[in-house]
Legacy VTK file of the C-alpha trace (Angstrom):
# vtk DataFile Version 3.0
C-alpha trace
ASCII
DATASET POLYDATA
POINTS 241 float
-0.977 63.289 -3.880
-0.931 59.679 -2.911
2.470 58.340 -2.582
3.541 54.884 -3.219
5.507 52.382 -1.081
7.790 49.513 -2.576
9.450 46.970 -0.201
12.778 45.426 -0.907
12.686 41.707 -0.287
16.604 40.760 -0.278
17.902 37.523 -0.841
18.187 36.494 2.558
14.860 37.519 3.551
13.260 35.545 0.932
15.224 32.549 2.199
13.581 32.678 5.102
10.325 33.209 3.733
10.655 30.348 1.659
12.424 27.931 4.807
9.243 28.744 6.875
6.987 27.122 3.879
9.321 24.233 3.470
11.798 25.396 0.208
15.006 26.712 -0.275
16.196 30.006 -2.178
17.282 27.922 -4.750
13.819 25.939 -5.193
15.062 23.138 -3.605
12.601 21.227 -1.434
13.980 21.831 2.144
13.159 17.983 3.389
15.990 17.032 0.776
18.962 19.544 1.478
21.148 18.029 3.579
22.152 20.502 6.451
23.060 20.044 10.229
21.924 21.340 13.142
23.481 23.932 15.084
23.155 23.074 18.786
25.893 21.706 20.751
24.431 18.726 22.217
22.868 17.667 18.354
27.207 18.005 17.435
28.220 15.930 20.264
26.095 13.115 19.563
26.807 13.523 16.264
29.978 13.111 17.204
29.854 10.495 19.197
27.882 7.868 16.907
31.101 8.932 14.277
33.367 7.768 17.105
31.469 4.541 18.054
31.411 3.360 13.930
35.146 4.083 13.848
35.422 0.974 16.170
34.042 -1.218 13.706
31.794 -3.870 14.715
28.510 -2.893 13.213
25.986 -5.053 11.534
23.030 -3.641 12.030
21.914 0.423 12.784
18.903 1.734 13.439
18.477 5.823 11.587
15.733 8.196 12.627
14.590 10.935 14.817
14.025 10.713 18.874
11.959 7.891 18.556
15.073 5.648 17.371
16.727 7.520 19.842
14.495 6.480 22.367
15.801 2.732 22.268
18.300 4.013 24.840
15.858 5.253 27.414
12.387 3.876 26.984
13.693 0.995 25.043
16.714 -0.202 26.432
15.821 -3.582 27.828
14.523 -4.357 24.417
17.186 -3.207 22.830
19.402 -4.982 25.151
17.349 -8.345 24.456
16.913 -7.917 21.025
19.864 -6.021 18.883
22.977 -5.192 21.065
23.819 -9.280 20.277
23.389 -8.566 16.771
26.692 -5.778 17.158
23.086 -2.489 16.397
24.395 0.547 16.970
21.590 3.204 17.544
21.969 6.379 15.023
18.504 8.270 15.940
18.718 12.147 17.222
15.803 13.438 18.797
14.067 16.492 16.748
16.116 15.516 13.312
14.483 15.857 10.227
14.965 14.407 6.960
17.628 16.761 6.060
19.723 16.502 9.110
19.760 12.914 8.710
20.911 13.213 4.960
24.044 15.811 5.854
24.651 12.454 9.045
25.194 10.105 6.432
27.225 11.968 4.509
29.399 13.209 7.502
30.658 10.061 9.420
27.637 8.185 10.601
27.815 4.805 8.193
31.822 5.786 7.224
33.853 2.436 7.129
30.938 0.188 8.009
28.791 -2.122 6.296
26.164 -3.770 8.589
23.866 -6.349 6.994
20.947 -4.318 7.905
19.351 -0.451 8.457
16.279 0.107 9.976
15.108 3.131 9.097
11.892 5.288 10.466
11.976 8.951 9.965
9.932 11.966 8.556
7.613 13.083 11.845
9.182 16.094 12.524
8.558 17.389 8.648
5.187 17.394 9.077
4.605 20.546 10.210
7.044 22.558 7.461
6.803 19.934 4.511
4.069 18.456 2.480
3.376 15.034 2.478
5.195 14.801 -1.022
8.219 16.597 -0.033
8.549 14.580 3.461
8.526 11.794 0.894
10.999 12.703 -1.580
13.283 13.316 1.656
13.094 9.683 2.798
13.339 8.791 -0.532
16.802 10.408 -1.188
17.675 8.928 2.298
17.338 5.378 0.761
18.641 5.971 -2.127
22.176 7.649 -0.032
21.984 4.277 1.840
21.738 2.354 -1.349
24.771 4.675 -2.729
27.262 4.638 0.088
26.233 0.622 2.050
25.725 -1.419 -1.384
25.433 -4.772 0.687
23.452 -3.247 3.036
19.617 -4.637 2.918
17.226 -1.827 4.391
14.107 -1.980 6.012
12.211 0.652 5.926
9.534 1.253 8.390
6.014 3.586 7.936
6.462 6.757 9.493
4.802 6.132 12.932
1.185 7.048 14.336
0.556 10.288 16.218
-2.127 12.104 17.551
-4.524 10.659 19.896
-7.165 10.437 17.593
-6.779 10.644 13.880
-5.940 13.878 13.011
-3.792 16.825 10.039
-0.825 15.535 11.075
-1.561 11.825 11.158
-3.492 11.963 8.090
-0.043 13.644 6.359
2.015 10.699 7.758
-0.317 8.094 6.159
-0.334 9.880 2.624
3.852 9.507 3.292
3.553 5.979 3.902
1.434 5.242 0.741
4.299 7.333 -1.017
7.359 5.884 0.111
5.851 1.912 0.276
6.853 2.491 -3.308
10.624 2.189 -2.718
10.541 -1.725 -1.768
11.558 -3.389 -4.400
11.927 -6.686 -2.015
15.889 -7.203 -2.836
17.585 -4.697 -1.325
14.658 -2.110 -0.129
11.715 -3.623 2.186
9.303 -1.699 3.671
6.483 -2.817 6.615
4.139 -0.470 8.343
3.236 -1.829 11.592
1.659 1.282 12.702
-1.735 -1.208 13.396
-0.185 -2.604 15.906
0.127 0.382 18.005
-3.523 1.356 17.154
-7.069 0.603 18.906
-9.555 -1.199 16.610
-11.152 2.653 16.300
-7.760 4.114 15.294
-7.209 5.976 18.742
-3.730 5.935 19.666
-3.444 4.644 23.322
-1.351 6.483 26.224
-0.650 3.333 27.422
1.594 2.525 24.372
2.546 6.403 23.834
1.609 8.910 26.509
2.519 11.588 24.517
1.090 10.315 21.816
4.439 10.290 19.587
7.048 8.477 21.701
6.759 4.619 22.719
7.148 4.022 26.186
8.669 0.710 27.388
5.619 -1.144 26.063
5.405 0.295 22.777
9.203 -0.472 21.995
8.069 -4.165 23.174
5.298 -4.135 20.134
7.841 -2.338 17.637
10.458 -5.366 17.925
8.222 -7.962 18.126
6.433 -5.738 15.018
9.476 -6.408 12.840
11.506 -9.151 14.333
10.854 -11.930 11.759
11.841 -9.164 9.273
14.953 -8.472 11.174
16.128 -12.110 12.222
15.505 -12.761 7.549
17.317 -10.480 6.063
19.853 -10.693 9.001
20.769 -13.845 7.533
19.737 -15.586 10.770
16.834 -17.388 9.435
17.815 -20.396 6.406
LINES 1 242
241 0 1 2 3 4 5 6 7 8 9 10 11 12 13 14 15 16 17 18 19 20 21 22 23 24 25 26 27 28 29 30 31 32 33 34 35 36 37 38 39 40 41 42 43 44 45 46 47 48 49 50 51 52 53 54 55 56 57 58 59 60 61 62 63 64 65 66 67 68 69 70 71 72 73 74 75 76 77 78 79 80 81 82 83 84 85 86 87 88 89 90 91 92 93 94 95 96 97 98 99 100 101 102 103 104 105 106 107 108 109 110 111 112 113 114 115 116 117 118 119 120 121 122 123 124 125 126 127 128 129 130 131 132 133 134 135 136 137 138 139 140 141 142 143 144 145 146 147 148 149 150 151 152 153 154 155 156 157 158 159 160 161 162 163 164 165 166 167 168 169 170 171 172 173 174 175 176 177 178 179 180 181 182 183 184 185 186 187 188 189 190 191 192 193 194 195 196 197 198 199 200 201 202 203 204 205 206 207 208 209 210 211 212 213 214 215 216 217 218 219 220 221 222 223 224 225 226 227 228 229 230 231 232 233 234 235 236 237 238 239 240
């Protein structure tokens, strides 16, 4: 007699099936659920961009992933040139996601502040758990928390930057993003540039020479990304009459 075998998929097991193809238990598209990160270093920084906005002076942040975060290794003498006159505090945490930097804004990171401008670039590291769709509905709830909480606050909001030497699955899923979320400009309060040409050969290879990893600038490619947006910047700054 054959027998038969049933197994029991609990709760908790189908959350995780569902986290590893990007959704929640509840059906919730995982780039939009705001959640933190566990690790202690992730907290501290955390922690510490809450304690630097408590002191006020702030008109302009920059939000993302490790790449933002990068303006304080790679792309500190640009930064120093370019934004720490203009009172830019840097609010990028290296391996973030969309989600992580949703729960951020709602935990401390743009409390009490209201800079004249965010620069925003974020959405890389969802590429390999989200669709192009979802990554996009994540950076679009991330404007739209911007818009909710910083009122005054004009955002630019940057094209999800080039990876992969050559063009690739995952660079292909970035560009489909940026078509996406171009959408949210709506030139007032919302702008949106993608620069990503400007890191790119004529052939679309992305050079080593700009990022040798082929995801993070290097001291040149931080060069390109301010000059990149700079006009931008210095007009809705309010520097430019």
């Amino acid at each position: 007699m054959k027998r038969s075998f049933s197994v029991r998929i609990t709760p908790f097991v189908m959350a995780g099936i569902l986290a590893v193809i990007g959704l929640s238990a509840f059906g919730e598209n995982s780039a939009t659920k705001a959640e933190p990160r566990g690790d202690e270093w992730w907290t501290k920084r955390h922690q510490s961009m809450n304690d630097r906005v408590k002191q006020g002076n702030v008109d302009m942040v920059f939000i993302g992933d490790s790449i933002t975060q990068g303006w304080e290794g790679a792309g500190k003498a640009t930064w120093d040139k370019f934004y720490a006159k203009r009172n830019a505090v840097n609010l990028g945490i290296g391996g973030d996601r969309t989600q992580h930097v949703l729960w951020r804004l709602d935990n401390g990171n743009i409390e009490g502040i209201s800079p004249k401008l965010a620069v925003v670039m974020i959405g890389t590291n969802n590429t390999g758990s989200n669709s192009a769709e979802e990554i996009s509905d994540g950076i679009t709830a991330i404007v739209k928390k911007l818009r909710d909480k910083l009122p005054t606050t004009k955002i630019l909001l940057l094209a999800v930057f080039p990876r992969e030497e050559k063009p690739g699955e995952l660079r292909a899923k970035n560009d489909k993003v940026n078509t996406l979320i171009s959408a949210l400009k709506d030139n007032k309060s919302v702008f949106y540039m993608d620069i990503n040409a400007k890191f790119l050969d004529k052939d679309g290879t992305l050079p080593a020479s700009i990022m040798p990893d082929f995801l993070h600038p290097n001291e040149k490619g931080y060069e390109i990304w301010s000059d990149a947006i700079e006009g931008k910047v210095a007009e809705l700054m309010g520097e430019v009459k």
